[in-house]
Backbone bond lengths (Angstrom), bond angles and torsions (degrees), N, CA, C in turn:
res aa  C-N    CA-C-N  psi(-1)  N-CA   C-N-CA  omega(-1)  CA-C   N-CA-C  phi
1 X - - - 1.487 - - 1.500 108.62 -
2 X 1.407 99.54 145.09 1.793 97.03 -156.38 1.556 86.46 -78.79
3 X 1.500 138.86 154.51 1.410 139.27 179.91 1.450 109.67 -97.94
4 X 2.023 111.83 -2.35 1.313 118.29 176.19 1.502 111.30 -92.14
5 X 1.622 131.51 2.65 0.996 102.20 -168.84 1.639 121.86 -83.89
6 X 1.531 108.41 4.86 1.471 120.14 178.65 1.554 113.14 56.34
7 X 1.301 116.42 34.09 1.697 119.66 -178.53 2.003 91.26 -97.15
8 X 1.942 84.33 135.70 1.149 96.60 -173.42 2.032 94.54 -131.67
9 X 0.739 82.64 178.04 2.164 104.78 179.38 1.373 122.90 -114.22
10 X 1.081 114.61 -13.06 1.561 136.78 -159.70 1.877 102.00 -98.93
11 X 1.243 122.31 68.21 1.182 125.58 -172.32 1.922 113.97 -38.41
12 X 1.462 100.34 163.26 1.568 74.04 -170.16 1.362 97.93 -123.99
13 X 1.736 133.14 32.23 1.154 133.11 177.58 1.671 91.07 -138.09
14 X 1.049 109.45 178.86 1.414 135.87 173.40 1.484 118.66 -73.58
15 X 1.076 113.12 124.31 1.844 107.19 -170.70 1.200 103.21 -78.14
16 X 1.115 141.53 -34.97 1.629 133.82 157.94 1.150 120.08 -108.01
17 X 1.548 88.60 140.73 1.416 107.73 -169.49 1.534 106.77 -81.70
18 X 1.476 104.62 148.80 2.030 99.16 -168.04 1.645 86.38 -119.87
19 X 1.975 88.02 123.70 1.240 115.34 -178.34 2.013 105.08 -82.06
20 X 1.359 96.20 139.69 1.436 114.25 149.05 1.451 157.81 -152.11
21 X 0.994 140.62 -172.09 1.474 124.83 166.46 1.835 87.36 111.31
22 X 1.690 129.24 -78.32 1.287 115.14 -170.93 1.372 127.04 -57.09
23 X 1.033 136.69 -30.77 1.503 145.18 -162.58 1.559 96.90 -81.13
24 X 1.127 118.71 -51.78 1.488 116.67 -168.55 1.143 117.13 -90.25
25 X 1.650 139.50 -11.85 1.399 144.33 128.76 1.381 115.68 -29.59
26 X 1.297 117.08 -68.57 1.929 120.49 162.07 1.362 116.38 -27.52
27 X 1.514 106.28 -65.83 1.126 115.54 -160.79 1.460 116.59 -64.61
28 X 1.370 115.44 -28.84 1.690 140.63 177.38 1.154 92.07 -61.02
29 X 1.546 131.93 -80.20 1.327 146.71 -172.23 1.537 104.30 -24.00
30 X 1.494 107.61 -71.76 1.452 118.53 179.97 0.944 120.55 -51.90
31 X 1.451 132.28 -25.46 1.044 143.89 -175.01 1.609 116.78 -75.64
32 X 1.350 92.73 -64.25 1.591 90.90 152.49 1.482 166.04 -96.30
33 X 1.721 86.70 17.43 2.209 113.95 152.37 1.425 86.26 -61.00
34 X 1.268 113.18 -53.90 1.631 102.32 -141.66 1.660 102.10 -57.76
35 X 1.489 109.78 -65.95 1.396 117.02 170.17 1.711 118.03 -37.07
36 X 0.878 115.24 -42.31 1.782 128.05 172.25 1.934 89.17 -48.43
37 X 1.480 96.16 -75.33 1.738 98.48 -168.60 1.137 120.70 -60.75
38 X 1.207 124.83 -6.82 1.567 126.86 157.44 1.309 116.22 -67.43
39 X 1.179 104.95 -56.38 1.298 103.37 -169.89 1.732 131.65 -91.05
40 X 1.373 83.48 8.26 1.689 102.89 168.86 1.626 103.85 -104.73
41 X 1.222 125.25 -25.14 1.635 132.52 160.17 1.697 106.19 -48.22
42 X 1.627 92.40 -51.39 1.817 106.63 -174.11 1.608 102.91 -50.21
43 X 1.346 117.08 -62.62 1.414 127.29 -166.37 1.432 118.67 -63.58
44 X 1.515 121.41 -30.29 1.164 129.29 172.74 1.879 95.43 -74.38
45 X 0.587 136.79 -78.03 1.661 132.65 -177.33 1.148 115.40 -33.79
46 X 1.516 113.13 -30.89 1.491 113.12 -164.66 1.925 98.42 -80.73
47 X 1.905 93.52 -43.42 1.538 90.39 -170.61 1.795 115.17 -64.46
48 X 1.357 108.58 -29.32 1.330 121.01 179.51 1.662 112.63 -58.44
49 X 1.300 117.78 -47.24 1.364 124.71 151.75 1.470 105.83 -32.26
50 X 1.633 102.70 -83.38 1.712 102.56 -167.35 1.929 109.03 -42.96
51 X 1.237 114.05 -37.58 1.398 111.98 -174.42 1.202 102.88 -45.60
52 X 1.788 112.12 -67.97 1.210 127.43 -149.36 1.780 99.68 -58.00
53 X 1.372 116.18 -58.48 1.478 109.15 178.90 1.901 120.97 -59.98
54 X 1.254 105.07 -5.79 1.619 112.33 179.54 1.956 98.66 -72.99
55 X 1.614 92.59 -47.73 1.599 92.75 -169.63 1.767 111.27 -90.56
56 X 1.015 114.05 10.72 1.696 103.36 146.20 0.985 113.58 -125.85
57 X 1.516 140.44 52.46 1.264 165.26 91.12 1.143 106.70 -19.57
58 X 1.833 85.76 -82.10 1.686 93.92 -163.34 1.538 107.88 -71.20
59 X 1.215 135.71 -18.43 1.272 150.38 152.01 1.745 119.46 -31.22
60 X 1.146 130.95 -26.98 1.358 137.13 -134.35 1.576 81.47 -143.11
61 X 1.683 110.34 -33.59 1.628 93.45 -155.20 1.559 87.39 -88.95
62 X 1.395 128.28 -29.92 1.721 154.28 176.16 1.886 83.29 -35.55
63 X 0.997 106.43 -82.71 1.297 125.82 -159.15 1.431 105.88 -51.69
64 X 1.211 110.86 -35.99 2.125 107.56 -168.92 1.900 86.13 -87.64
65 X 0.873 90.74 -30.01 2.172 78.02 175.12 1.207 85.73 -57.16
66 X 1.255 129.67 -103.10 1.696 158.90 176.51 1.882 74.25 19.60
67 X 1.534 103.28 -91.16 1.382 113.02 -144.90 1.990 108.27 -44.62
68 X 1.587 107.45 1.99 1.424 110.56 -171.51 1.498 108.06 -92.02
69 X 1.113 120.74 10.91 1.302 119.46 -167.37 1.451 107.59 -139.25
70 X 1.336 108.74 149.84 1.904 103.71 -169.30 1.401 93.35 -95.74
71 X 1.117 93.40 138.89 1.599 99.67 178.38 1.389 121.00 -87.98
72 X 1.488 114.32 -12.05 1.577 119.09 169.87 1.100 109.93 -67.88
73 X 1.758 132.52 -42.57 1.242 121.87 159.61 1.085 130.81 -47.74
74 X 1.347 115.17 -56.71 1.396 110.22 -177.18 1.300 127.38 -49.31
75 X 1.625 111.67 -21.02 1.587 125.64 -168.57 1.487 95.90 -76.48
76 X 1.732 108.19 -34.44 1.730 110.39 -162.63 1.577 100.25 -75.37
77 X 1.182 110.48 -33.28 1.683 116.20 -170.23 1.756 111.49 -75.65
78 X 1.276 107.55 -17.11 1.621 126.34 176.02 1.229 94.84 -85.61
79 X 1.458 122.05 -65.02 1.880 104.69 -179.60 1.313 110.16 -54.12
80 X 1.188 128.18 -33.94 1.814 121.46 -146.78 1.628 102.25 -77.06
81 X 1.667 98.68 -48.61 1.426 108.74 175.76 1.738 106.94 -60.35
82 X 1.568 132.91 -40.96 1.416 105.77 174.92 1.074 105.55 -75.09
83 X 1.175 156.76 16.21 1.557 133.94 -165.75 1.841 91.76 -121.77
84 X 1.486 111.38 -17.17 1.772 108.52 172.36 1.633 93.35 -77.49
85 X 1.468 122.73 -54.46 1.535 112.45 -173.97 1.815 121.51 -51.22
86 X 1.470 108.17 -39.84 1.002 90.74 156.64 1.610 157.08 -71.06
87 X 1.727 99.09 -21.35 1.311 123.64 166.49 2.049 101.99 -58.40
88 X 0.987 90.82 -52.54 2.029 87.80 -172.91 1.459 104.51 -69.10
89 X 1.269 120.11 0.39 1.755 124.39 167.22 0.868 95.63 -74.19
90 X 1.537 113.46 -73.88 1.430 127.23 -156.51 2.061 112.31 -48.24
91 X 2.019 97.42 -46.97 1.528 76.51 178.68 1.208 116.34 -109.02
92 X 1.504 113.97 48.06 1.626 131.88 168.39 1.817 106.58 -93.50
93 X 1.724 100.61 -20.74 1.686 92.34 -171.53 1.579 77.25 -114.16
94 X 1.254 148.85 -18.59 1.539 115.67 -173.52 1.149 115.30 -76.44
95 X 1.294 96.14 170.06 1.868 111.52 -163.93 1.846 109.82 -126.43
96 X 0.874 121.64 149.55 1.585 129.84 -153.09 1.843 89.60 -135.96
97 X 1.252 120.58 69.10 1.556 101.97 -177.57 1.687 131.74 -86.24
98 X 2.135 87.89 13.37 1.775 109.82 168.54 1.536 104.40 -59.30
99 X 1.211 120.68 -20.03 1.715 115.73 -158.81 1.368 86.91 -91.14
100 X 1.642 133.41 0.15 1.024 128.47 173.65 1.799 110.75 -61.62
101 X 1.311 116.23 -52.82 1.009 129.03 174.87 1.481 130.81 -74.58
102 X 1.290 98.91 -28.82 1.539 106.45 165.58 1.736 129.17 -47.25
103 X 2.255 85.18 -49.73 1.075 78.01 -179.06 1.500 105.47 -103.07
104 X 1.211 137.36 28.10 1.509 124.29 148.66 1.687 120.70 -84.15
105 X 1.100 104.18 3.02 1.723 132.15 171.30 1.674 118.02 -72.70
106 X 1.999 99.23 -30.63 1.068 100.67 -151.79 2.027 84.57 -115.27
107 X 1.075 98.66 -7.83 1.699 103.25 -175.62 1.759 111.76 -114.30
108 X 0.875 119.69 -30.63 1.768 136.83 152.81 1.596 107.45 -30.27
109 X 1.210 122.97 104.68 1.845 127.82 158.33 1.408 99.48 -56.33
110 X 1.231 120.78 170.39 1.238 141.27 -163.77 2.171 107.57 -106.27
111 X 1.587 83.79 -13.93 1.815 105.63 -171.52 1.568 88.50 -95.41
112 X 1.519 131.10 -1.96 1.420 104.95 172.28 1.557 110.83 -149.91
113 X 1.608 121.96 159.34 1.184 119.51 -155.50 1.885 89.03 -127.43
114 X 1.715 106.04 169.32 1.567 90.95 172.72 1.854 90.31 -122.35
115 X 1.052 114.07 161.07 1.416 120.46 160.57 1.332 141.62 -114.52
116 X 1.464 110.56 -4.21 1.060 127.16 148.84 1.711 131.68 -140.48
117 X 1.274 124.41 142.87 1.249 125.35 -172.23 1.558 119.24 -102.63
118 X 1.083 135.94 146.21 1.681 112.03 168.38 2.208 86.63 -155.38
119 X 0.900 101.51 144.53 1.440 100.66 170.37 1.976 94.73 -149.68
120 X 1.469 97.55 158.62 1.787 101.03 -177.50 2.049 92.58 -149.67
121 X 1.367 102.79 122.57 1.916 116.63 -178.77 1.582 102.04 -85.67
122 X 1.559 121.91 100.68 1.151 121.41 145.96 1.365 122.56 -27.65
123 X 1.669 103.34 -164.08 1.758 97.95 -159.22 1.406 73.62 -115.20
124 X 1.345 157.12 -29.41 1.247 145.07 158.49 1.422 146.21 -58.84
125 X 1.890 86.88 6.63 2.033 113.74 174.11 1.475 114.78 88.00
126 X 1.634 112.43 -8.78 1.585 106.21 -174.78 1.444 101.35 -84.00
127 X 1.571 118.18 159.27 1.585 111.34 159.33 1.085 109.36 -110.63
128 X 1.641 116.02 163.43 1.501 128.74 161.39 1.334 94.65 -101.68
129 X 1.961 101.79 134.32 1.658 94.12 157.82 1.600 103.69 -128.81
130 X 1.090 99.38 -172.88 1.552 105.32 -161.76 1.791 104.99 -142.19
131 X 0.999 142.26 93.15 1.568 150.87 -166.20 1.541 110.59 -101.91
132 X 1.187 116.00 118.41 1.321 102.44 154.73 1.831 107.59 -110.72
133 X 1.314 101.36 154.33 1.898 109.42 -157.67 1.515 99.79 -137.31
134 X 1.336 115.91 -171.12 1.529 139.05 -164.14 1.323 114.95 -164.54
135 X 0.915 117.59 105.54 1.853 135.05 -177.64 1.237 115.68 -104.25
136 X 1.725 107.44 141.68 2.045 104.53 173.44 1.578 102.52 -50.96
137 X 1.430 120.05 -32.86 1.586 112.38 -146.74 1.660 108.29 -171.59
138 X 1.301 96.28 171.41 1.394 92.20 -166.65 1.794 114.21 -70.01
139 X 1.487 112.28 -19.97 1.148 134.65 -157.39 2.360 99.07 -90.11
140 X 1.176 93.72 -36.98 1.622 83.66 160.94 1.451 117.44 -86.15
141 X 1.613 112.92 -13.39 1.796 87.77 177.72 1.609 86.26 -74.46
142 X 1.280 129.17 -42.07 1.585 107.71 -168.28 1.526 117.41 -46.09
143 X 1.012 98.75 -35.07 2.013 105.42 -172.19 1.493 94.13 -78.46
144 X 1.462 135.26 -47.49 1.069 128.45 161.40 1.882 122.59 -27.78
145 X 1.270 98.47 -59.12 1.586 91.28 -173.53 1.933 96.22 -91.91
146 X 0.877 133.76 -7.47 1.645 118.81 172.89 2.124 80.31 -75.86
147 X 1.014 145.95 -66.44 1.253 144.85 -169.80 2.070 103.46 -21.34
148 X 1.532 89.29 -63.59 1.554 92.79 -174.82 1.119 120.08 -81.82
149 X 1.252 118.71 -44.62 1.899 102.99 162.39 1.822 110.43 -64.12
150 X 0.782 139.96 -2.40 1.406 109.76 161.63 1.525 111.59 -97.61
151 X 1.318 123.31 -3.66 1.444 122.26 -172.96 2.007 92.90 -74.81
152 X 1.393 111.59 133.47 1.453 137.06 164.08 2.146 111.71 -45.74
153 X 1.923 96.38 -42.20 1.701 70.78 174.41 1.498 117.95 -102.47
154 X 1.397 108.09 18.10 1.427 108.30 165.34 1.182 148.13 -98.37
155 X 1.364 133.52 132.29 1.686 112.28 -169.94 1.730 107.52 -148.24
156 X 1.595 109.50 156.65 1.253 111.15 177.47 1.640 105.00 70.39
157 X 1.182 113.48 33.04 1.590 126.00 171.35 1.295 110.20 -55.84
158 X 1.522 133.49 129.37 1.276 139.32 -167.15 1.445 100.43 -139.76
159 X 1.804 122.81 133.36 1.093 112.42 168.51 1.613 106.28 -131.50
160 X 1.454 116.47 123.71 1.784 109.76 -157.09 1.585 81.28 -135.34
161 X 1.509 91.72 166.06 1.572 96.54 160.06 1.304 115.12 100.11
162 X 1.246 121.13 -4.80 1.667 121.29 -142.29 1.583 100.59 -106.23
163 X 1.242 85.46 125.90 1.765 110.82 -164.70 1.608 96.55 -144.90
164 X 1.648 100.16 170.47 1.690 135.15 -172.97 1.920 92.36 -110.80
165 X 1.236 110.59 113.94 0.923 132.03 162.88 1.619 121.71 -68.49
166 X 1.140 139.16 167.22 1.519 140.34 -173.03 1.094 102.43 -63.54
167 X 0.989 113.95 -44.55 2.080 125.35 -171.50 1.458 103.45 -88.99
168 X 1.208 130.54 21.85 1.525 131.32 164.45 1.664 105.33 75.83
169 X 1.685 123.27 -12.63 1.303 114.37 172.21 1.901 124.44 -59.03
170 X 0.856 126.93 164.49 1.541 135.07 178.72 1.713 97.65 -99.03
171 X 1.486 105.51 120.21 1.448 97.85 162.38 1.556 104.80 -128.52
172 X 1.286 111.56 152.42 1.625 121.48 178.72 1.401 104.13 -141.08
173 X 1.543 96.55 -177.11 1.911 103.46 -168.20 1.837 82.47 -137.47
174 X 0.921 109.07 137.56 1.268 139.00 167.45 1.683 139.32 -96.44
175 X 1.346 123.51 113.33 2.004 101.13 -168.00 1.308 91.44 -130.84
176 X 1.532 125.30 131.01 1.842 130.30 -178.33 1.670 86.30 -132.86
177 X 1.476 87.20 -168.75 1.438 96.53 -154.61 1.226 91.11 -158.41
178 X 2.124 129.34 96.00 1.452 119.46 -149.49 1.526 88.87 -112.13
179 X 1.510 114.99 129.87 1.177 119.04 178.70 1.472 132.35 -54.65
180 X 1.554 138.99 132.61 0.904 125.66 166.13 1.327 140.79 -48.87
181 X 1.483 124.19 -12.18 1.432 114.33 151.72 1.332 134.77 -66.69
182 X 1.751 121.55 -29.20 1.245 161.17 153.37 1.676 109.74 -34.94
183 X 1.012 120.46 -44.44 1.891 124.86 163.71 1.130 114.07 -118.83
184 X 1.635 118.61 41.35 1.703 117.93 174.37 1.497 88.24 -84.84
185 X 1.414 91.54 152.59 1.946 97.63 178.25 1.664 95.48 -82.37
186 X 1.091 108.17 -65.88 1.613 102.04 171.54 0.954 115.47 -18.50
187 X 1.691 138.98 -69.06 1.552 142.35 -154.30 1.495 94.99 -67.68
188 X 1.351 125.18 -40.30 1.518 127.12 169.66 1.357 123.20 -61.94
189 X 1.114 110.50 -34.59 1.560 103.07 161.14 1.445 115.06 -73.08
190 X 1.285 136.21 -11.23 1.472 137.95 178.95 1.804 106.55 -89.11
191 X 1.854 90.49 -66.90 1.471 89.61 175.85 1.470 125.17 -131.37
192 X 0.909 109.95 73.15 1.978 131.26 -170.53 1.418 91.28 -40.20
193 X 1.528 111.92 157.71 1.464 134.82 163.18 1.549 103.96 -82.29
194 X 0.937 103.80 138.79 1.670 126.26 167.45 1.142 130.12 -101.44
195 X 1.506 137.83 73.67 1.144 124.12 -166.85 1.805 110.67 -52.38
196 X 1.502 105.69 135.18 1.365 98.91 168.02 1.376 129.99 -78.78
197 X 1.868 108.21 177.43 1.413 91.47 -163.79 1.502 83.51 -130.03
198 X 1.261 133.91 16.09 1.882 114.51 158.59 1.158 89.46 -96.09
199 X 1.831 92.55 161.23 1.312 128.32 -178.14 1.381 120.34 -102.48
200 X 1.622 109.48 5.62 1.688 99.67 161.91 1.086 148.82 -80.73
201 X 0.761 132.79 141.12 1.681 138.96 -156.27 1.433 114.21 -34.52
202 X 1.525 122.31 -19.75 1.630 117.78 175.05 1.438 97.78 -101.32
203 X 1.688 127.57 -9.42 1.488 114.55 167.57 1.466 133.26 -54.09
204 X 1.604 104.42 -45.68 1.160 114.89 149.95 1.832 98.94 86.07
205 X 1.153 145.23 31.88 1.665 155.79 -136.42 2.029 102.58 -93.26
206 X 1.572 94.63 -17.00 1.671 100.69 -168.93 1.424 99.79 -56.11
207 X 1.643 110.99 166.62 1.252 107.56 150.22 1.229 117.21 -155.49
208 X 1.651 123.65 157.97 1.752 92.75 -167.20 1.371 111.76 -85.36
209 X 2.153 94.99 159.69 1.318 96.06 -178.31 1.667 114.79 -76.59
210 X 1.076 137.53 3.75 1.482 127.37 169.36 1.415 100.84 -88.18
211 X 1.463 103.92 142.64 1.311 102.29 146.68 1.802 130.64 -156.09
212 X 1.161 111.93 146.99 1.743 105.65 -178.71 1.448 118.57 -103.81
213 X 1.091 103.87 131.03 1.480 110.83 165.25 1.622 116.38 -87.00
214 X 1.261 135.64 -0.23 1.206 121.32 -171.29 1.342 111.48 -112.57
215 X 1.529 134.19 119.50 1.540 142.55 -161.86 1.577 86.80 -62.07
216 X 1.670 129.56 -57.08 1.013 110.63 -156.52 1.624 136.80 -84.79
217 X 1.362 96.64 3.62 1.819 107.50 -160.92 1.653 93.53 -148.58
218 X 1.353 113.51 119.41 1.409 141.69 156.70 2.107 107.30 -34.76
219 X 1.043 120.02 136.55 1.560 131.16 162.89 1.776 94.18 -142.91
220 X 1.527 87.24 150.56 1.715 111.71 -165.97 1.734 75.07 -143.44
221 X 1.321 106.96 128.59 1.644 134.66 152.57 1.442 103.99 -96.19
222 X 1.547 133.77 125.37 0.920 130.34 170.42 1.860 113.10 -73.80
């Protein structure tokens, strides 16, 4: 064997090859969720802290107002105010059914009289009334009922009945229908009827001689 051919066994690189680049990309990555989730753990605790000391702040500062104010007043000013809300209930549903007459005082010709009255208050505050009257002539009950159908709180104006009496007068019976805003006591305390005080024929000053005081039950004066 030639002793020049210099053949050896002894490799002259590394039998495995040393991998890189993937393992330590991972490992980086992971490395820094983790650090990320720490320190987003940190910030949530920290802000929860800041919360918690923000609201007994405002807690402490809540309370020294509070302690600036008497509280017996405040209790009196809490009753006073419910006991006005209930008062504006109370005269939001009452009914005033004098303005009944007021305003047939103010719609009444001076050429006719009524002789009997009867009125009855639904459960929705309006009344029905029912009149029977006495006219010079046939020509004032007409002006009579153009009077009540054009008046605003009247409606469903009816004029029946209408006859020549022994004494040559016109008498009729009358049925309206006076709105419930029209006898609110409230609206009367704002804007009351006025009976007028001329005597011309569109003043209208009569008023009838019956009258009822009771919302729930009809009276007829003969």
């Amino acid at each position: 064997m030639d002793p020049q051919a210099g053949a050896s066994f002894i490799p002259k690189k590394p039998l495995v090859e040393t991998r890189s680049g993937g393992g330590g990309i991972f490992f980086s990555l992971a490395l820094l969720m983790f650090i990320a989730s720490i320190a987003a753990a940190g910030a949530v605790f920290g802000y929860q802290g800041y919360l918690k000391t923000t609201i007994a702040s405002k807690d402490e500062s809540l309370k020294r107002t509070e302690g600036a104010f008497d509280a017996d007043a405040i209790e009196t000013l809490v009753r006073t105010d419910r006991r006005i809300e209930e008062v504006q209930g109370l005269l939001s549903k009452h009914n005033a059914p004098s303005a009944i007459f007021a305003l047939l005082g103010e719609l009444t010709l001076t050429s006719v009289r009524y002789d009997t009255f009867n009125f009855i208050l639904d459960e929705g505050g309006a009344a029905s009334i029912k009149l029977t009257g006495i006219a010079d002539s046939f020509s004032s009950v007409a002006l009579q009922s153009d009077q009540f159908g054009a008046s605003k709180h009247l409606s469903d104006v009816v004029f029946s009945d209408i006859t020549i009496n022994a004494i040559g007068r016109v008498t009729f019976t009358v049925d309206a229908t006076v709105s419930a805003a029209t006898i609110s006591y409230a609206r009367q305390l704002r804007e009351p009827f006025v009976l007028p005080q001329s005597s011309s024929e569109e003043s209208l000053p009569t008023t009838p001689q019956a009258t009822s005081t009771s919302p729930s039950a009809t009276t007829t004066t003969p």
